[in-house]
C-alpha positions as CSV (number, residue, x, y, z in Angstrom):
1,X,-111.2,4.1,3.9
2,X,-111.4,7.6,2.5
3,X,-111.0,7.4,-0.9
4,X,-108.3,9.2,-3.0
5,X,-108.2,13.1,-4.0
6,X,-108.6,13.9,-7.7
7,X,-106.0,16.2,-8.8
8,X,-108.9,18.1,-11.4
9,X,-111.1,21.1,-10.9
10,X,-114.2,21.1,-9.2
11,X,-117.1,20.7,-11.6
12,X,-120.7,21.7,-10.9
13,X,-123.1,20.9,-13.8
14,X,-120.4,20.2,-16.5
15,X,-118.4,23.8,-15.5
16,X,-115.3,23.4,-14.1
17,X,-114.7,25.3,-11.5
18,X,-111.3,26.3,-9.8
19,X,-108.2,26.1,-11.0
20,X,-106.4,21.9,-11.2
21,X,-103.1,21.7,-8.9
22,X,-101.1,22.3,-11.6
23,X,-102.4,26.1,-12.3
24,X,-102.5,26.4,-8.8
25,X,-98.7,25.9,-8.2
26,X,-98.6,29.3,-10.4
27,X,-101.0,30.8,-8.3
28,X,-99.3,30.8,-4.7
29,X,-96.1,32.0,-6.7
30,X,-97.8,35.4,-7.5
31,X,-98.5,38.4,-6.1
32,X,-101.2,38.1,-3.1
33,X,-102.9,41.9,-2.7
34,X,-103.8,41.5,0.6
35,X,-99.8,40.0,2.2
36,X,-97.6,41.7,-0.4
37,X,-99.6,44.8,-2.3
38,X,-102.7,46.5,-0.5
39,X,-101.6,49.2,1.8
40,X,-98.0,49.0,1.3
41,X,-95.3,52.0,0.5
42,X,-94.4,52.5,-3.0
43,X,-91.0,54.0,-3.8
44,X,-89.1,55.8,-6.7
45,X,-85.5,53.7,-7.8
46,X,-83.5,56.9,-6.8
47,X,-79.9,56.3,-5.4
48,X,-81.9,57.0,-2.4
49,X,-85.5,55.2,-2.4
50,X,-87.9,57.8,-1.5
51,X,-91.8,56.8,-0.6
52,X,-93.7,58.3,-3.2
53,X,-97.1,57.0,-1.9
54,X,-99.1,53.9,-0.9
55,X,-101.3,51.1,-2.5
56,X,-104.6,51.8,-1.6
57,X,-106.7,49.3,-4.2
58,X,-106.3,47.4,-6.9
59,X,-108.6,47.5,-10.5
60,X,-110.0,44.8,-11.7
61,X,-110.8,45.1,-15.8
62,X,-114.1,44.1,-17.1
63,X,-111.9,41.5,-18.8
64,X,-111.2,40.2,-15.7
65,X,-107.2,40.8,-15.6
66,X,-105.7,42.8,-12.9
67,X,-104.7,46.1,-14.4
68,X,-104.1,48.8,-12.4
69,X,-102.9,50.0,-8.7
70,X,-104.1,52.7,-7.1
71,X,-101.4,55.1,-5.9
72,X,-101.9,57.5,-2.6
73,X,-99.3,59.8,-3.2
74,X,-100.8,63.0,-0.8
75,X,-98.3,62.8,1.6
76,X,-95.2,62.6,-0.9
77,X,-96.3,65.4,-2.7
78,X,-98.1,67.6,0.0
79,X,-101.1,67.5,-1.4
80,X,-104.8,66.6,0.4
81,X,-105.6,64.0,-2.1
82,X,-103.8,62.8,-5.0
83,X,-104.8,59.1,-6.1
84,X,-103.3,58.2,-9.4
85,X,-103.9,54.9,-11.4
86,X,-100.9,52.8,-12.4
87,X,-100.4,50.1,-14.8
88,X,-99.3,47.0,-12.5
89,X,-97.0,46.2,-15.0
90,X,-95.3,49.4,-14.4
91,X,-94.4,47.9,-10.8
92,X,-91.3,46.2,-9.3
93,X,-91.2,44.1,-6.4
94,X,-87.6,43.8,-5.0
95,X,-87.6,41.8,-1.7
96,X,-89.9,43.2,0.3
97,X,-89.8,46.8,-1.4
98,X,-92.8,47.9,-4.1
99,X,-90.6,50.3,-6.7
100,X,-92.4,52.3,-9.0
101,X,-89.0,53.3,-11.5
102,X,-89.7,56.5,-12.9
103,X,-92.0,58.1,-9.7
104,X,-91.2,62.0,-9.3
105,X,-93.2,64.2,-7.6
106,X,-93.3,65.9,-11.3
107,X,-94.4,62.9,-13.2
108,X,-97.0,62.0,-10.9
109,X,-98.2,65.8,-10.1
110,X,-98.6,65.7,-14.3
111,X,-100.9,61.9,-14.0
112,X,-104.9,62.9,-14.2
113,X,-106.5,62.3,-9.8
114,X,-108.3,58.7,-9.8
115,X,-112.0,59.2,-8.9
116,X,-114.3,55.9,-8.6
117,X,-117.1,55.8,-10.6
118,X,-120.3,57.0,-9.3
119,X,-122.8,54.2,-8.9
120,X,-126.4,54.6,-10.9
């Protein structure tokens, strides 16, 4: 007979590793970048929603919390290339829409461009 699952982390060596069922609940109740974030249209809480730009990555601290989205807003604005950084907490997701309150062509125009850092 197999013999029962234990509902704790993995260990290796004494570390745990993983996260126990309970945590886990909390974890496939958030946000998954890749089904409900990465590549999707963002857009401004006007009377009429307009797209203001699209998700293009997502910045992991050195802290290791999720911090900030990166925003393609080019084609909103006009512009070849205007990637701005925004806070995720900034965000709202309503069904299956990604609002950004606040998002003018203005306000975002006035943010500094997002440029990775070059690699030494």
């Amino acid at each position: 007979m197999l013999a029962p699952s234990l509902s704790m982390a993995q260990t290796a060596g004494g570390t745990v590793l993983g996260v126990s069922e309970t945590v886990l609940a909390d974890v496939v109740s958030g946000w998954s970048v890749k089904r409900t974030i990465l590549n999707k249209a963002v857009y401004n809480n006007d009377a009429e929603p307009a797209k203001v730009g699209k998700i293009e990555d997502v910045i992991i601290a050195p802290t290791g919390s999720v911090s900030y989205a990166i925003i393609n807003s080019s084609a909103f604005m006009g512009l070849s290339n205007h990637r701005v950084a925004i806070p995720v907490e900034q965000f709202k997701i309503e069904g299956d829409r990604i609002t950004l309150p606040g998002a003018t062509k203005d306000a975002l125009r006035a943010m500094p461009v997002f440029q990775y850092a070059k690699k030494k």
